[in-house]
N, C-alpha and C positions, 0 to 999 in steps of 0.2 A: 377330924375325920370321923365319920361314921361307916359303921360295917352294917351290915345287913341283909337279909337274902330278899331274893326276887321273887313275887309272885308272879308268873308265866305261863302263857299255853303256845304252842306249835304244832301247825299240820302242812302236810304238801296239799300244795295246789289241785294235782292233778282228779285227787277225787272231788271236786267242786269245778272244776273249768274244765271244758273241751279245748278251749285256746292255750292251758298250759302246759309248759314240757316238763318233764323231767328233771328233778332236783327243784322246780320251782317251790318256793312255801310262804307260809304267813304265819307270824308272832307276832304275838299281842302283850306286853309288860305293864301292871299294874305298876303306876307311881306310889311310892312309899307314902305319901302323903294320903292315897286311900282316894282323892278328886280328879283321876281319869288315868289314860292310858298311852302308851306309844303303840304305836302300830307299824310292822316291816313288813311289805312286800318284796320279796324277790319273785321278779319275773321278769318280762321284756324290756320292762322300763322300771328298774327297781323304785319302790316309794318308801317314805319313812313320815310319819305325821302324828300326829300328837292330839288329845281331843279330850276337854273334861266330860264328867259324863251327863252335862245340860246341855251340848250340844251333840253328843252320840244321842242323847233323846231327840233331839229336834232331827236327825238325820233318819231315824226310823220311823219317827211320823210323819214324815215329809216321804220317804220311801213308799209307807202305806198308804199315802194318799194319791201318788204317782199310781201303783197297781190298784186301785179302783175302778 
């Protein structure tokens, strides 16, 4: 077994979304290993997803090239 703390950030929803309510939020969890993150949505349709951070790159330039 190993112990070790979590590097993490959390905020509500509601000051980024018009769609969300109340108690809605998002957390983000560094993997220990330092190669990407978990991600938790609670909201309408709770989500939980995983993503090293070669593909969080590949989702922001694909985002920045959708807003062009």
């Amino acid at each position: 077994m190993e112990k070790y703390n979590k590097k993490a950030i959390f905020t509500k929803l509601d000051k980024f979304c018009h769609f969300s309510k109340k108690g809605d939020f998002l957390e983000i969890t560094a993997w220990d290993n330092g190669e990407g993150f978990d991600v938790d949505i609670c909201s309408n349709v709770p989500t939980r997803f995983q993503l090293t951070y070669g593909t969080f790159s590949a989702i922001k330039k694909a985002v920045k090239k959708l807003e062009e």
